[in-house]
N, C-alpha and C positions, 0 to 999 in steps of 0.2 A: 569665342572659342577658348578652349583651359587647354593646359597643360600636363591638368595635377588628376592624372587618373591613373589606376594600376595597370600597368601593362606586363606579360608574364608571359612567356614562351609554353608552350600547348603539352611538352613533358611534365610540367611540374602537377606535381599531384593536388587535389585537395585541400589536403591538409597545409601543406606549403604557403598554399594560396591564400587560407584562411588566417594564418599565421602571418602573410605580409600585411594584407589588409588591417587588422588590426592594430598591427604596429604602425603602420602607415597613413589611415585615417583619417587624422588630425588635418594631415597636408593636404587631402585629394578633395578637390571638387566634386568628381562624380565617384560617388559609391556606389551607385546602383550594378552596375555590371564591370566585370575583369576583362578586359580586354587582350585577346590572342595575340601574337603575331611570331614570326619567326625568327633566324637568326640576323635576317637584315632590316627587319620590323615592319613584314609585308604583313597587313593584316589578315588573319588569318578565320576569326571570327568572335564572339560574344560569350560570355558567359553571364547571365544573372546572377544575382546574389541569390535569390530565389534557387537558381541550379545549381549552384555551389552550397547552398547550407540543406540541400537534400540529397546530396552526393553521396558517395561510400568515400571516407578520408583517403583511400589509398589509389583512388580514379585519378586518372590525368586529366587535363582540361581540355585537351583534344578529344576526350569521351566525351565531352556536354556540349558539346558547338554547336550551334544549330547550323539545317543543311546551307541554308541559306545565307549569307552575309549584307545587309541593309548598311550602306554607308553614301558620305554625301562626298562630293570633290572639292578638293580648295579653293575651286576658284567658282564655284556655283553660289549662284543669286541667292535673293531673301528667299522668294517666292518660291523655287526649288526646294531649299530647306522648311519653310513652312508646311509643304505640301506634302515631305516624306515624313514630318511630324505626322503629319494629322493622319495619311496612309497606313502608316505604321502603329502609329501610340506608343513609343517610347516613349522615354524618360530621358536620354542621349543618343547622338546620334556618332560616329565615330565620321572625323574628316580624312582621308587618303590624298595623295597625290596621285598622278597620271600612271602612277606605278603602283599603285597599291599600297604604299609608306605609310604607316597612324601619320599624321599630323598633330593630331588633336581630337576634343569631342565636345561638341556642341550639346549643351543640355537643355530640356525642354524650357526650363525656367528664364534662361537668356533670349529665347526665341519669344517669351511672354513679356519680357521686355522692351524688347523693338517693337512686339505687336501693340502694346497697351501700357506704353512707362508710366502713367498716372494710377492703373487699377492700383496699386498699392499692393 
């Protein structure tokens, strides 16, 4: 599990968003998607990069959320996390506490690791 992903409260627009990421980067594990949440960092839901670079700059990110929120618990097994991989087909999985809290976010790549640390 990382740490280094963008998280951004669901006012900020687009453009904002596109402008942290960028500046930001270098540091993040997972780019694939921006991550919602609100003032106490209850997750709130996902954005793609994909939905953010087809956006209107002046959308919020609460306009692109998908309805749904797929995330795993911190204290849930391999086999748990392997299975919401493979359910879902992401690229990251976002971890929550018993409250809804980001913790963190599990990327597909780490989960290929415990599966198969020799494929290379």
């Amino acid at each position: 599990m990382t740490t280094a992903y963008l998280q951004l409260a669901g006012h900020v627009p687009v453009e904002t968003a596109m402008v942290r990421l960028r500046a930001e980067s270098q540091e993040l594990d997972i780019i694939d998607y921006v991550f919602v949440v609100d003032h106490e960092e209850v997750l709130q839901g996902v954005v793609s990069i994909r939905d953010l670079l087809t956006a209107q700059p002046h959308q919020r990110l609460s306009e692109l959320l998908a309805p749904r929120v797929v995330s795993v618990k911190f204290d849930e097994n391999q086999k748990e996390v392997v299975e919401a991989f493979a359910k879902y087909g992401f690229r990251a999985l976002p971890v929550v506490d018993e409250k809804n809290h980001l913790r963190g976010v599990i990327s597909f790549r780490s989960v290929l690791e415990v599966l198969a640390p020799d494929a290379g």
